[in-house]
KEMI-579135 format. One record per residue (C-alpha): chain; residue in one letter; x, y, z; residue number from 1. Coordinates in steps of 0.5 Angstrom, whole numbers, plus 500, padded with zeros to 3 digits. Layout:
 cadena residuo  px  py  pz num
      A       A   X   Y   Z NUM
...
***
This chain:
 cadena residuo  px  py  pz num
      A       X 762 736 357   1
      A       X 756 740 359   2
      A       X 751 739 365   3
      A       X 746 736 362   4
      A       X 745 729 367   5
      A       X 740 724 364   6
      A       X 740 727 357   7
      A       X 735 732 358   8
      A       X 737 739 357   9
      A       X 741 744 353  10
      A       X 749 740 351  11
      A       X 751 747 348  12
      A       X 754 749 353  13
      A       X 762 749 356  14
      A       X 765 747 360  15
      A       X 762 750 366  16
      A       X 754 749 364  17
      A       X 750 756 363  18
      A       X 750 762 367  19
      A       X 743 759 371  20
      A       X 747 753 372  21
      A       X 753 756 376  22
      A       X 749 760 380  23
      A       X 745 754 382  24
      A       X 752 750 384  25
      A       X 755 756 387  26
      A       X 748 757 392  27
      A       X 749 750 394  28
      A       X 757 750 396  29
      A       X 754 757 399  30
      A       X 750 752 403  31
      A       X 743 752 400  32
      A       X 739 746 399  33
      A       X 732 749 398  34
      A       X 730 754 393  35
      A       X 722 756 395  36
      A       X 719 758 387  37
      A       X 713 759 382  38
      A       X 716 758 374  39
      A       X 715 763 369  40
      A       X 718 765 362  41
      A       X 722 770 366  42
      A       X 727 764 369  43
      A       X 727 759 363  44
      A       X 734 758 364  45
      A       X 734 756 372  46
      A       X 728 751 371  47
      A       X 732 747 366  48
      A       X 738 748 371  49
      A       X 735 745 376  50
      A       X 733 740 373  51
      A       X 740 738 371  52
      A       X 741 740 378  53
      A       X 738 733 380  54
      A       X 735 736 387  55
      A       X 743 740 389  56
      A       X 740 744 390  57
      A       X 732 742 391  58
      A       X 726 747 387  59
      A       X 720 747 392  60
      A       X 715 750 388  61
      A       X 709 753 392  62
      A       X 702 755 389  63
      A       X 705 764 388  64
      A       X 710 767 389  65
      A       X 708 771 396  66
      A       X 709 764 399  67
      A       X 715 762 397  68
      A       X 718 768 400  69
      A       X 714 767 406  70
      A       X 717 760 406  71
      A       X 723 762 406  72
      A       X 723 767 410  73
      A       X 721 761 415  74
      A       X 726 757 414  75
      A       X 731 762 416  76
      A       X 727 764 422  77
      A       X 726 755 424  78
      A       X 734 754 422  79
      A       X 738 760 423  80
      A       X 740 759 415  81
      A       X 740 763 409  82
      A       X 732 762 406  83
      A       X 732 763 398  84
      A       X 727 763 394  85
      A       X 726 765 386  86
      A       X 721 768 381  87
      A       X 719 771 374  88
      A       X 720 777 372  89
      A       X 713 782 371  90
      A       X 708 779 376  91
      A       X 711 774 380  92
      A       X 717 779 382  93
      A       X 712 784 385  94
      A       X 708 778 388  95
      A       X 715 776 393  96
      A       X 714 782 396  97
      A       X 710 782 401  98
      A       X 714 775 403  99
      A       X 720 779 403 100
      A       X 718 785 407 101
      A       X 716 779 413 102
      A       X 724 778 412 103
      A       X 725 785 412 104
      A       X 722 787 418 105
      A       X 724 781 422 106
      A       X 731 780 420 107
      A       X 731 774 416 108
      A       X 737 773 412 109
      A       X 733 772 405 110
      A       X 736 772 398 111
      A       X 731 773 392 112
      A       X 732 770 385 113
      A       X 729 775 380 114
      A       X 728 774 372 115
      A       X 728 780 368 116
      A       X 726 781 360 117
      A       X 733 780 356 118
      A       X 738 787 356 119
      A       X 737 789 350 120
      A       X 728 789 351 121
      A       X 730 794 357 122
      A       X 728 800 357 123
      A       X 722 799 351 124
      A       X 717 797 355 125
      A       X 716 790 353 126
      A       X 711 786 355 127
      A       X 712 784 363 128
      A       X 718 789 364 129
      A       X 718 793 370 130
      A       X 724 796 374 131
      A       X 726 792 378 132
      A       X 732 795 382 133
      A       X 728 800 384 134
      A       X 722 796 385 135
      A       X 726 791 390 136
      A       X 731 797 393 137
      A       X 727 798 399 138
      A       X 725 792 401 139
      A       X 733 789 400 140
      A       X 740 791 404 141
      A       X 743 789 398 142
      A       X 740 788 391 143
      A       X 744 787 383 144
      A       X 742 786 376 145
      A       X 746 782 373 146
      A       X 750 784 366 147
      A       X 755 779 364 148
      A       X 756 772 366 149
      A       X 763 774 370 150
      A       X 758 777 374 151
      A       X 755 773 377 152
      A       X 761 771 382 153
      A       X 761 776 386 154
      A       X 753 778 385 155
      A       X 752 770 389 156
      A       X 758 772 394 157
      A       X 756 778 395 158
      A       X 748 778 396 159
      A       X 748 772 401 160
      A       X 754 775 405 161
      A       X 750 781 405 162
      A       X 744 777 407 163
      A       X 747 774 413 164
      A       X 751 779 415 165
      A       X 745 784 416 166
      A       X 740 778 417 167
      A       X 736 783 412 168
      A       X 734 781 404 169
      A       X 738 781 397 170
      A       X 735 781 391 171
      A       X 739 778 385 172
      A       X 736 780 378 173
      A       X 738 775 372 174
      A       X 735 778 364 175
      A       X 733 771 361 176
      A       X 739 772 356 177
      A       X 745 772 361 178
      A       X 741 765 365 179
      A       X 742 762 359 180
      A       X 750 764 357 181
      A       X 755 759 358 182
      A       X 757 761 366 183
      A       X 765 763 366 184
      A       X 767 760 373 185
      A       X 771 766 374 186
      A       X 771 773 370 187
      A       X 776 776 366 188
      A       X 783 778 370 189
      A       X 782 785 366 190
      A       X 781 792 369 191
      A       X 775 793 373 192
      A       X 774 785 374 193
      A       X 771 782 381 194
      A       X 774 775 385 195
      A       X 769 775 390 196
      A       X 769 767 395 197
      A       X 765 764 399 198
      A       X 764 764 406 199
      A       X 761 767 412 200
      A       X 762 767 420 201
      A       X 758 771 424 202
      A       X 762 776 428 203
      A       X 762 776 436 204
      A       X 761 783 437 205
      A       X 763 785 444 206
      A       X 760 792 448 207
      A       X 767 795 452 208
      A       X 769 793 459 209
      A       X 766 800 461 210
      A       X 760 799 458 211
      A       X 759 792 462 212
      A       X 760 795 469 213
      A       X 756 801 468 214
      A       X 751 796 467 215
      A       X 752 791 473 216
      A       X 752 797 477 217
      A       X 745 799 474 218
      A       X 742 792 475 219
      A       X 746 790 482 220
      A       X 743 796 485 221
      A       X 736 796 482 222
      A       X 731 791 486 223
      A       X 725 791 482 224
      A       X 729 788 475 225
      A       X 724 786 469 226
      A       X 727 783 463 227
      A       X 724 783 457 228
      A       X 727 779 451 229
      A       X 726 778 444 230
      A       X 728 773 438 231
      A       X 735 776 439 232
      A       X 735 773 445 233
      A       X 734 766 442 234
      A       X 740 762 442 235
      A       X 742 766 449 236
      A       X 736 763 452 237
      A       X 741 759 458 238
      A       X 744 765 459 239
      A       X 737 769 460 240
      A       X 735 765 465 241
      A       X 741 765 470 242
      A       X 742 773 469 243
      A       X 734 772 472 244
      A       X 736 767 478 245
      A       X 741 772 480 246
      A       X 738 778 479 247
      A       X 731 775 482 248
      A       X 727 778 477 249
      A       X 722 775 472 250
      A       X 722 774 464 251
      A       X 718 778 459 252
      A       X 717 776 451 253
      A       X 716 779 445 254
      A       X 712 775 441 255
      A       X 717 774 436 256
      A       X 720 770 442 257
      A       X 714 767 444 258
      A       X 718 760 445 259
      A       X 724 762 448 260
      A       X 725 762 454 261
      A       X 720 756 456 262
      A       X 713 758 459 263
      A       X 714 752 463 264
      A       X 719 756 468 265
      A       X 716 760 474 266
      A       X 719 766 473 267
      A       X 717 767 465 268
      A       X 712 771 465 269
      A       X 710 771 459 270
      A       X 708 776 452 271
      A       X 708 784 453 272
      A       X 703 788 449 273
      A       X 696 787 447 274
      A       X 696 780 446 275
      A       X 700 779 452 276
      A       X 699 777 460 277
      A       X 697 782 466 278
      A       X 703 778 470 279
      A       X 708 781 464 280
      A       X 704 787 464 281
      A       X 705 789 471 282
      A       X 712 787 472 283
      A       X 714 792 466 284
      A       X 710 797 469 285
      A       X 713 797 477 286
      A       X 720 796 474 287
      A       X 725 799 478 288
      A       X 730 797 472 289
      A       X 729 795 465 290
      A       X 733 790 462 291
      A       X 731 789 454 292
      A       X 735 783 451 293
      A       X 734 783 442 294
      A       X 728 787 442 295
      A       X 725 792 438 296
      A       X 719 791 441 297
      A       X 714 798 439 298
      A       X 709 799 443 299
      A       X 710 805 448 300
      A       X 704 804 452 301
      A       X 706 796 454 302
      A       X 713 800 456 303
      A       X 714 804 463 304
      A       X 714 811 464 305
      A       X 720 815 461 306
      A       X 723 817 467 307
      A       X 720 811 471 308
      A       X 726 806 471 309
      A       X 733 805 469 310
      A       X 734 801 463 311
      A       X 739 797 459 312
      A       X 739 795 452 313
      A       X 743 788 449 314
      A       X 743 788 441 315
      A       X 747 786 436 316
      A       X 746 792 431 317
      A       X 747 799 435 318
      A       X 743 802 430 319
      A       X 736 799 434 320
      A       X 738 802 442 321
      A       X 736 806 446 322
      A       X 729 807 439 323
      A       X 724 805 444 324
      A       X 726 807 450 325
      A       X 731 812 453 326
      A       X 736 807 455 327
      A       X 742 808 460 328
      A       X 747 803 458 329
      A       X 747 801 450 330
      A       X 751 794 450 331
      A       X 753 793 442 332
      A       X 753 786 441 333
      A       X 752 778 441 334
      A       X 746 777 446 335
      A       X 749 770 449 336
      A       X 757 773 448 337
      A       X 754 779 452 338
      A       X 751 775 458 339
      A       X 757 771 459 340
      A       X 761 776 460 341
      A       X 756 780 465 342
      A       X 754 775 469 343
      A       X 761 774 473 344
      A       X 760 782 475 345
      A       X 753 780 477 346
      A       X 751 780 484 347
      A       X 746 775 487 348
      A       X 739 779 490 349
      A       X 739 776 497 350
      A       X 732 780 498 351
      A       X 727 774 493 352
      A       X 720 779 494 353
      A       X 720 781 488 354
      A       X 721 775 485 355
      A       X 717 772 489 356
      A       X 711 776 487 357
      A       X 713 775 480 358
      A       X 712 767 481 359
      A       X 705 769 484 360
      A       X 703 773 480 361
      A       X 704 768 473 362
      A       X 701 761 477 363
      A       X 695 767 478 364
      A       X 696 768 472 365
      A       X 696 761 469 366
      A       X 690 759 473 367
      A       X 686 765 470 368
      A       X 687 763 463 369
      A       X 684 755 466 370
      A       X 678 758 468 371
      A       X 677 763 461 372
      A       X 678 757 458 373
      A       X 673 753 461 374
      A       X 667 758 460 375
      A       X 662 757 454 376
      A       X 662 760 448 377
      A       X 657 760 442 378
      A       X 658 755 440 379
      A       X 665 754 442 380
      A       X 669 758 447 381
      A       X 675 759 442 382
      A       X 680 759 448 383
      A       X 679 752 450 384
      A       X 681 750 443 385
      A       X 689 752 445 386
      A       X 688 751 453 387
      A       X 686 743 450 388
      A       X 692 742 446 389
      A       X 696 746 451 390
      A       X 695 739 455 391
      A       X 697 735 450 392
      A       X 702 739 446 393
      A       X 708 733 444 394
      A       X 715 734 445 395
      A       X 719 738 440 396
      A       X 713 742 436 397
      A       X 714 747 432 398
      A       X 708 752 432 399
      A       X 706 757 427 400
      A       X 700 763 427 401
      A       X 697 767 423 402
      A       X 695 774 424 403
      A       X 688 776 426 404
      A       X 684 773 434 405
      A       X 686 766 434 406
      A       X 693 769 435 407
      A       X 691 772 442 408
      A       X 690 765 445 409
      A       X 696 762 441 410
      A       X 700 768 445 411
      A       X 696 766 452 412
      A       X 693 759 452 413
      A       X 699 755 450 414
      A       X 705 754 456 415
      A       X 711 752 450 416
      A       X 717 747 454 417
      A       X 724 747 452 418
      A       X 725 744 446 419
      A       X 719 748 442 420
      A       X 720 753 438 421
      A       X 714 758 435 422
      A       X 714 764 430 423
      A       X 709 768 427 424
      A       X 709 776 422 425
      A       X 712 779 428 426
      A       X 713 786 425 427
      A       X 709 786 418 428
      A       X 704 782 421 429
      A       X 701 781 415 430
      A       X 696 776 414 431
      A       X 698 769 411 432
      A       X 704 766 414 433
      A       X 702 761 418 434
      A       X 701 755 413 435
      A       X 706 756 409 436
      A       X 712 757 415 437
      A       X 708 751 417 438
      A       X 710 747 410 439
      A       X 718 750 411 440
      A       X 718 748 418 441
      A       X 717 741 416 442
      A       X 721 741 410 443
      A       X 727 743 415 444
      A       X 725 739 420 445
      A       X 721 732 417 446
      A       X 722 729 425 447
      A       X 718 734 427 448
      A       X 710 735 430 449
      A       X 708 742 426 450
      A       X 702 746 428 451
      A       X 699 752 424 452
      A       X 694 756 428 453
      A       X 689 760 423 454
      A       X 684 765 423 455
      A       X 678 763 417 456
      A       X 680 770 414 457
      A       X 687 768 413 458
      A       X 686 761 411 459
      A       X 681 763 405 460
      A       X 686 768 403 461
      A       X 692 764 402 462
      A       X 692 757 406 463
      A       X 687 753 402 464
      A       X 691 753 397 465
      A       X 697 752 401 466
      A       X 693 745 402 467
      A       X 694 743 395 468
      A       X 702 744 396 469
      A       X 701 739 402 470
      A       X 697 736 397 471
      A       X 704 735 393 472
      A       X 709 734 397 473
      A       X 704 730 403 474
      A       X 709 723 401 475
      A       X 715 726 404 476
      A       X 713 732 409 477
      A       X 708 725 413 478
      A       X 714 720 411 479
      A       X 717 720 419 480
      A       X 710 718 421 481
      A       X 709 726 426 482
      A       X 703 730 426 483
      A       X 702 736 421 484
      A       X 696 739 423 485
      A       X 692 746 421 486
      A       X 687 749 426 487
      A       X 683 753 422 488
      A       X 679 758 427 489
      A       X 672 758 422 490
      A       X 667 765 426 491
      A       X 666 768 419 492
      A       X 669 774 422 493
      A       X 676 777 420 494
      A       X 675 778 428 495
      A       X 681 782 430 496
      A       X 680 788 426 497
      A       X 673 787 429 498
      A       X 675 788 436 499
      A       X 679 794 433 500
      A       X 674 798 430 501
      A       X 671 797 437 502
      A       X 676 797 442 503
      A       X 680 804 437 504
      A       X 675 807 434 505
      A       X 668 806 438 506
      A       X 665 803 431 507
      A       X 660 797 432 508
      A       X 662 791 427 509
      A       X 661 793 419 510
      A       X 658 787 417 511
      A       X 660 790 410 512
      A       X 668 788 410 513
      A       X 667 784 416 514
      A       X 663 778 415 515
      A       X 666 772 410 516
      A       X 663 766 408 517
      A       X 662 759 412 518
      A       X 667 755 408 519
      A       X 667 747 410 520
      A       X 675 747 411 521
      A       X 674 739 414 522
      A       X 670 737 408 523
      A       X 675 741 403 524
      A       X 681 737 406 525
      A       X 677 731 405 526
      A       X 677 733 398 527
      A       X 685 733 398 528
      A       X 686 727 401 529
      A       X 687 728 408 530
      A       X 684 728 415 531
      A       X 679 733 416 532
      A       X 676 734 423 533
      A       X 670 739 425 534
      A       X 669 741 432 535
      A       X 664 746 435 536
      A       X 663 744 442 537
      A       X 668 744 448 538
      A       X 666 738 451 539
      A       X 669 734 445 540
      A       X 676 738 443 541
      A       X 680 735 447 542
      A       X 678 728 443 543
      A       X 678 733 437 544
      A       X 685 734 438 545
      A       X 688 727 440 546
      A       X 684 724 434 547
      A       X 689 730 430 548
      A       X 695 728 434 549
      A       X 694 720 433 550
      A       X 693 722 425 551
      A       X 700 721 423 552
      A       X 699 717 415 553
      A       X 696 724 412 554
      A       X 696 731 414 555
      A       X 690 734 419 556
      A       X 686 740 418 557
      A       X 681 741 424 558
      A       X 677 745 423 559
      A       X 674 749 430 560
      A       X 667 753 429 561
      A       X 668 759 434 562
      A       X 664 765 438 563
      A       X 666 770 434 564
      A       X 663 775 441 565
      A       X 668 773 445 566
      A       X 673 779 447 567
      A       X 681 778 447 568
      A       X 681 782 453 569
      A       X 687 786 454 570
      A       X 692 785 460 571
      A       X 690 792 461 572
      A       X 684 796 459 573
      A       X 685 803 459 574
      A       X 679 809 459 575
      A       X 679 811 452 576
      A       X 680 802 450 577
      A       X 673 801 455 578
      A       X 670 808 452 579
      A       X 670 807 445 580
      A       X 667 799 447 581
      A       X 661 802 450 582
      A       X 660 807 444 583
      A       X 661 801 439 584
      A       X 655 797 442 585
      A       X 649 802 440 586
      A       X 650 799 433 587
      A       X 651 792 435 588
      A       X 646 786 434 589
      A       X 650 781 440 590
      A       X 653 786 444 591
      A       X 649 783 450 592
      A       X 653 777 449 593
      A       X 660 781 448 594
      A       X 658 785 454 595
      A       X 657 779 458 596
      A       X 663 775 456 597
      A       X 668 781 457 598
      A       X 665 781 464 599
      A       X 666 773 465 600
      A       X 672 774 463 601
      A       X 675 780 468 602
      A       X 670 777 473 603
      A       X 675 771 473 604
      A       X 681 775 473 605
      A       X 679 778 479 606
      A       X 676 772 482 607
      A       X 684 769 482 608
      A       X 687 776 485 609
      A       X 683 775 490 610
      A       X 684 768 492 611
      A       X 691 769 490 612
      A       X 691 775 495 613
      A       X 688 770 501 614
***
């Protein structure tokens, strides 16, 4: 009989239901639970099939396609599993591929679902029609139209083996008619065919035994050893930090490790770059040895001299040692396998100076941060509203951002602790992630607290309407009774690019493409149904945020009015970087206030060198 549960659907097809139903079935013996997705004509055959599908697996239909690849993007990022998501041909296609190229650039395994108009239409410029396999060819390690019903065996098994195998997207297109064809579990034992199977374990790739010593001998005879770790440090993170016991040395993060290893511990100095710490800043700078760990963290000018220090390099792929910075030893493989095995060789430093400063430097470090956040803004000192939450963030959240400044403080002000995870657009950095990675991380993890940080700019692109998301699936995303809370920064400034036409190109604010309209986010949740909060003083965020961690029958949107002329002041402010700020004021109308601020702000810095020094 075919699949058609609860009487619904098409009942004219065999035995193994349609080609759109096979898929969905494979996909969930292949592990899927959740398929992110907007409808459209283009994929007709799988709305039906997941609807005989009976949730096996689950369809989660956001407001557009971008956020449904960015869903999926999330989901692999929180849970180390393949994301999915599906759109119709034409437009919606087009629409997955900001989502996609997040997954890209961040080596996230992500499998796309893509309809197509019917094969014989191909190739007749037919409304919608456009061509996928090349639209969809950079952005995929793996992509595949699908030609016959026998096919979409071994397209399944290929496309998610593919994606989990080079933490990297594929793309599957479907033309309307093969969807809805009966599915053929198997193909045709002919000339030509393809038996494919389900199943994936990821390797342990191992360096060779000379390799490891070559290293050891680097690291045990450097004494000022920096480590910088990225995301492919994640699941190594013990690891990590026994290698800096042994070696007296301080941890830094890419961004994309912001919650690994925890910012609780003496050592961790924090993120490197632009929006990092000077502790981190200065431990890379007068590094005898670099000791990089699943990274591709781009930045030259956060990185020592060529020439300067030593470096070793662990990742998985060979492809990306030795790209950003001469390397000494190249250790092809698994971060944690890798460690373990480079540990016994490890020797212990006897001489802790180092480390010692290193530790100075990050409580220095931790006190400079307490005091930006204590000063004034107008009306509101942005920092205070992370260092705020910083004191009252509950065990096990998750935390998401968004590009623009309100991501310098999620980098600086919050002290993450074991347990707690984070995630952002890493190398894309594109605007709009943040709300919808909140969504899939709570999908993922319903037992959860999840906190979005967002700028204004991004939230008016995207995240307002990701709110109507919540808004359908609120019932099940708040049935464990945990906070699930949207920080909305409102300064009516896209403020990062603010700051860079300043500080990169000596141009003062063009009020043109940088001003955007005051918009009551607490009002507009309100009009959802939620909790709205709006806040624009430090005296009271403190109790802002408890009333918002309290909330846990509906979800939050605090909404906190912000200066936007407070500087994300750098670790490291170089000739050119001060220069270009001076040269932007002559057309500022507030640059009296971001002078002084700049100033209160590097004032604090220096007060705490110089007790730190007594």
């Amino acid at each position: 009989m075919a699949m058609a549960s609860r009487g619904k659907g098409r009942t004219d097809a065999g035995p193994g239901g349609l080609v759109a139903d096979y898929v969905l079935r494979r996909l969930s013996e292949w592990g899927v639970t959740r398929i992110f997705g907007y409808p459209g004509d283009g994929i007709n055959g799988f709305l039906g099939a997941f609807d005989r599908a009976e949730g096996r697996p689950e369809f989660i239909q956001p407001r557009h396609e971008e956020m449904a690849a960015f869903m999926a993007t999330a989901h692999a990022k929180f849970t180390g599993d393949l994301g999915v998501c599906i759109a119709t041909s034409g437009p919606g296609a087009i629409h997955l591929l900001n989502g996609l190229y997040d997954a890209k650039l961040d080596h996230q395994p992500v499998l796309a679902l893509v309809g197509q108009q019917k094969r014989y239409s191909v190739g007749a410029d037919y409304q919608q029609e456009i061509d996928l396999n090349t639209l969809f060819k950079d952005v995929s390690a793996y992509v595949t139209t699908v030609m016959h019903p026998g096919a979409a065996r071994h397209a399944i098994d290929r496309a998610v083996r593919i994606a989990l195998a080079t933490r990297g997207v594929s793309t599957i297109v479907f033309p309307e008619d093969i969807q809805e064809e009966e599915a053929m579990e198997a193909p045709p034992r002919n000339h030509g065919s393809v038996f494919s199977s389900i199943g994936y374990v990821e390797p342990q790739i191992m360096p060779r035994e000379e390799q490891l010593l070559q290293a050891a001998d680097i690291l045990n005879e450097g004494q000022r050893i920096a480590m910088l770790v990225g995301q492919g440090a994640a699941k190594a993170e013990q690891e990590v930090i026994e290698v800096a016991e042994l070696l007296g040395c301080g941890v830094a993060k890419a961004l994309l490790a912001r919650a690994h290893p925890p910012d609780d511990l003496p050592f961790v100095t924090g993120s490197l770059g632009l929006l990092g710490t000077k502790p981190s800043y200065d431990m890379i700078m007068r590094c005898d040895v670099l000791f990089m760990i699943g990274t591709s963290f781009p930045y030259a000018e956060w990185l020592p001299e060529e020439g300067s220090c030593k470096c070793v390099e662990i990742d998985i792929d060979a492809r990306y040692i030795g790209h950003r910075y001469p390397v000494d030893v190249p250790l092809a493989g698994e971060s944690k396998a890798t460690l373990q095995a480079l540990l016994p060789l490890l020797n212990r430093k006897s001489d802790r100076a180092w480390r010692e400063q290193i530790e100075s430097n990050v409580r220095e470090w931790w006190t400079v941060v307490e005091s930006r956040a204590g000063q004034h803004g107008d009306p509101m000192n942005p920092q205070a509203v992370l260092w705020e939450l910083n004191k009252r963030l509950p065990e096990r959240t998750i935390l998401t951002a968004d590009s623009g400044s309100s991501t310098n403080w999620w980098a600086r002000q919050l002290k993450l602790r074991k347990g707690m995870d984070a995630s952002l657009s890493g190398t894309l950095a594109t605007m709009g992630p943040a709300t919808p990675y909140a969504i899939a991380a709570r999908f993922a993890y319903p037992d959860r607290p999840v906190i979005a940080t967002i700028g204004d700019g991004a939230f008016q692109m995207n995240g307002m309407n990701e709110m109507i998301t919540v808004k359908r699936y609120q019932e099940r995303l708040m049935a464990d009774g945990v906070p699930l809370i949207f920080c909305v920064f409102n300064n009516q400034d896209l403020n990062q690019v603010t700051w860079e036409q300043r500080v990169m190109a000596g141009d003062p604010k063009f009020e043109g493409s940088q001003r955007i309209p005051d918009v009551p986010f607490a009002r507009y949740a309100e009009l959802l149904g939620f909790k709205g909060i709006f806040c624009d003083s430090e005296q009271d965020i403190g109790r802002a945020w408890e009333e918002a961690l309290a909330t846990t029958d509906r979800p939050v949107v605090l909404e906190v009015k912000v200066d936007p002329n407070i500087p994300p002041l750098p670790p490291h402010i170089r000739f050119d970087q001060a220069k270009h700020m001076v040269s932007s004021l002559a057309g500022e109308s507030e640059a009296w206030d971001m002078m002084k601020n700049a100033m209160k702000g590097k004032a604090v810095e220096f007060k705490a060198a110089v007790s730190g020094s007594d």
